[in-house]
C-alpha positions, 0 to 999 in steps of 0.5 A: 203889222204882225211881229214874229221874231224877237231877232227882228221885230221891226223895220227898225230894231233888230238883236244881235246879242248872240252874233257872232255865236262865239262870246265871252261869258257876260259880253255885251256889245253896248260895252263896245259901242264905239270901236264897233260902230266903226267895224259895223260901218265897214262891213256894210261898205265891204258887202256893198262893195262886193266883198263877201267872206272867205274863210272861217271866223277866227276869235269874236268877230265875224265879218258879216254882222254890220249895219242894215240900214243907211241911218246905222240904228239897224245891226244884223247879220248881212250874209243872213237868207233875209236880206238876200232874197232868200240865199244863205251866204253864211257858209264861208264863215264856218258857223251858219249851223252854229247860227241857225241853231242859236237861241235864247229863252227871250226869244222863246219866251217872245215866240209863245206871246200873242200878238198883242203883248209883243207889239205892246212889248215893242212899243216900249223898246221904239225909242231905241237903236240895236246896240240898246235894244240888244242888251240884257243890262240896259234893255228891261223888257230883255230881263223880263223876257227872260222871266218867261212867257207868263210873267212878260205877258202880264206885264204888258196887261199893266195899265199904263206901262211904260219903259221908265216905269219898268226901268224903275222895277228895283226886282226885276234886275236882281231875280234870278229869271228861273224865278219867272214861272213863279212867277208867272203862277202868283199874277195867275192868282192875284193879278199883274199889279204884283208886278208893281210891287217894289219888295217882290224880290225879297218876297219870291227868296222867302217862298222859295226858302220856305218852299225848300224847306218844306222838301228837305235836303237834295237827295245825292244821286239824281234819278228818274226822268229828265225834269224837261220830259216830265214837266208841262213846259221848259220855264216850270222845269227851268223853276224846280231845277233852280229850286231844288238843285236836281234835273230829274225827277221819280214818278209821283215826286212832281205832285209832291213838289206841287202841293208843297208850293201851293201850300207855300203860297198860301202865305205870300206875300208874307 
């Protein structure tokens, strides 16, 4: 079975982290699981019931995320085109364009996987329902989908994965996911096994020191082109942002940045 969507990757597991698009900074819905699973259960009897919303979302809840399926592992939005033949009842609500833009980088990371990789990504997550699916903090393979395509593909090359083994990974919940396409760049040139490696963390921060240190100060004043325009992907200029603290870049200052990170891998993991 192909997967296209980290939102619904299975029959049984769907996200919901961004529903409604309207949360707190740092929200999470497992925090909540209890008092939810009530408000979940009534929504679904309210829709099968007929009822369907009438006005525009007040505050962080919205009436149509509930349960999708009878067993109450499956949350998602119940008004969403998919689980209505095709017809989109989000409008009453006031964000269905907010909705339909939303998007996170673990979806987009997902989104640029082959298929293997996502099934064997998915695989990991069978065992859970959507409250753990969904979270940042009790889902690894959430975290290292925030690392980036590269970094979460070469994680599903390891031998013998499995969820408690990247659970145990003591870097992968304490590296800024800017990090990723680093990465992403040192398994290029040495193999997934670095993935395994307990002391990454403290490793990538002495490279990324060294790395700065090699380019000296951040100028005052940003200048030239967006770094989204003039870099091959979203994750290596998500990486030079974090890295030099700067969104844009003159032409020839890219080959600079390049060359004094080849040069500062050369030493790594030292």
């Amino acid at each position: 079975m192909a997967i296209h969507s980290l939102c619904s990757p299975t029959p049984e597991l769907a996200c919901f982290a961004c529903c409604p698009p309207l949360r707190p900074p740092g929200y999470d819905h497992l925090d909540y699981r209890s008092s939810l699973t009530r408000l979940l259960s009534e929504n679904r009897g309210a829709f099968l019931a007929g009822h369907r919303p009438s006005r525009v979302i007040q505050g962080f809840w919205c009436p149509g995320l509930g349960f999708l399926d009878p067993a109450g592992r499956r949350v998602g939005c119940l008004l969403h085109p998919a689980a209505n033949q095709g017809r989109d009842l989000r409008g009453p609500t006031g964000y269905r364009d907010k909705c339909h833009r939303e998007s996170c980088a673990e979806a987009r990371a997902f989104d640029q996987l082959a298929q293997p990789p996502r099934t064997r990504l998915m695989e990991l997550c069978a065992a859970m329902d959507s409250f753990v699916f969904s979270s940042r903090r009790a889902n690894p393979v959430m975290r290292l989908l925030a690392l980036g395509p590269a970094t979460a593909a070469a994680a599903a090359e390891l031998p013998g994965l499995s969820l408690a083994e990247l659970t145990a990974w003591p870097w992968l919940s304490r590296v800024d996911p800017a990090l990723g396409w680093l990465i992403g760049r040192l398994v290029a040139e040495t193999g997934p096994e670095l993935l395994r490696r307990p002391e990454l963390h403290g490793d990538l921060q002495r490279l990324v020191h060294r790395l700065r240190r090699a380019l000296g100060p951040r100028p005052p004043l940003d200048q030239g082109q967006p770094l989204h325009q003039v870099m091959a992907d979203q994750w290596q200029a998500r990486f030079w942002r974090y890295v030099l603290k700067r969104n844009r870049a003159l032409a020839g200052q890219t080959q600079t940045w390049q060359a004094a990170l080849a040069a500062a891998c050369q030493h790594f993991p030292a």
